[in-house]
N, C-alpha and C positions, 0 to 999 in steps of 0.2 A: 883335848889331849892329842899330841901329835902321835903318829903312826910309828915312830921308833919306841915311844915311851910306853905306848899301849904293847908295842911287840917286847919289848924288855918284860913287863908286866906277864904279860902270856909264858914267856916261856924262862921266866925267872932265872935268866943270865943274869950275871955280874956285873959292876963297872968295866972290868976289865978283857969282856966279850963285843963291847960298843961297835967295834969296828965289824963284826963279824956278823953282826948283827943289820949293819947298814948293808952291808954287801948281800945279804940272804932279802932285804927288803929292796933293796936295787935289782934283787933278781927276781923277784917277784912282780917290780912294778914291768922291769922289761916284759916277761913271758906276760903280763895284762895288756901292753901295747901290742905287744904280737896278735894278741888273738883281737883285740879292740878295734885293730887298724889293719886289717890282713892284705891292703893291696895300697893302701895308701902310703905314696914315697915320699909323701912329707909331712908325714905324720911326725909328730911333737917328740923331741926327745927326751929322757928320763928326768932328765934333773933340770929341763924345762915346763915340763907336765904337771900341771897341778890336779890331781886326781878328783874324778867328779865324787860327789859327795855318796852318792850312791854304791859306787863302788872300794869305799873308804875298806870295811870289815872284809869284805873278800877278798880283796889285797891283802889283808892282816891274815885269813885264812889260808890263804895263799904260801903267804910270806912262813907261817907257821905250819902248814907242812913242809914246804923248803926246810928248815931247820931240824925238824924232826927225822930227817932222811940224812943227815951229815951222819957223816960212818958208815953208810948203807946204802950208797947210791948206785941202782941199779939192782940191787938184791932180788932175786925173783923170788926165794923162797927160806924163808928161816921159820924152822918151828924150836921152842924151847919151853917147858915146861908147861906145855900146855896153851903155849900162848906162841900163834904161829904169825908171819909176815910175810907180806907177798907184794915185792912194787915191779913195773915196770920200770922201763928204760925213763920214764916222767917224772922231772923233778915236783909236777904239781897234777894231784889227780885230776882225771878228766871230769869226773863228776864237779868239783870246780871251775875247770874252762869252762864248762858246759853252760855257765853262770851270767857268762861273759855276750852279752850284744853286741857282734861286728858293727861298727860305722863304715856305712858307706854313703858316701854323695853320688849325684848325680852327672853323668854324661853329657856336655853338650856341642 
């Protein structure tokens, strides 16, 4: 199953979120290249990149807190019934980059 269909799936949007849903999956794969590729200037671009297989779900993870944070981006702190929320200025927690193995090649 591809990675829009499993994220529609996740986060039980509509047909009519499709696009909204591409663009929060686009920004998810971006910020996995960012951190994937931290120095490399030709590294692969988005909708060139075919995602190793490994890091299929964490992109999905990824991609679904992206989504989860629309209306609250940047929120540092909201309590409400009991039930409180706290993000940084990161649209993707670091406990997920943290996920993520830099490539890098060698010097010669």
């Amino acid at each position: 199953m591809e990675l829009l269909a499993r994220l529609q799936i996740r986060t039980g949007a509509g047909d009519d979120e499709t696009a909204l849903l591409e663009e929060v999956l686009a920004e998810a794969v971006e910020t996995f290249l960012d951190v994937r590729y931290p120095v490399a200037k030709d590294r692969p671009l988005p909708q060139e990149y075919d995602i190793e297989p490994q890091y299929e779900g964490l992109i999905l993870l990824m991609a679904v807190d992206i989504w989860n944070k629309i209306g609250a981006e940047g929120e540092r702190s909201h309590s409400e019934n009991g039930v409180s929320r706290t993000y940084s200025g990161d649209w993707v927690s670091k406990d997920l980059l943290a996920r993520i193995v830099p490539y890098c090649g060698v010097v010669s």
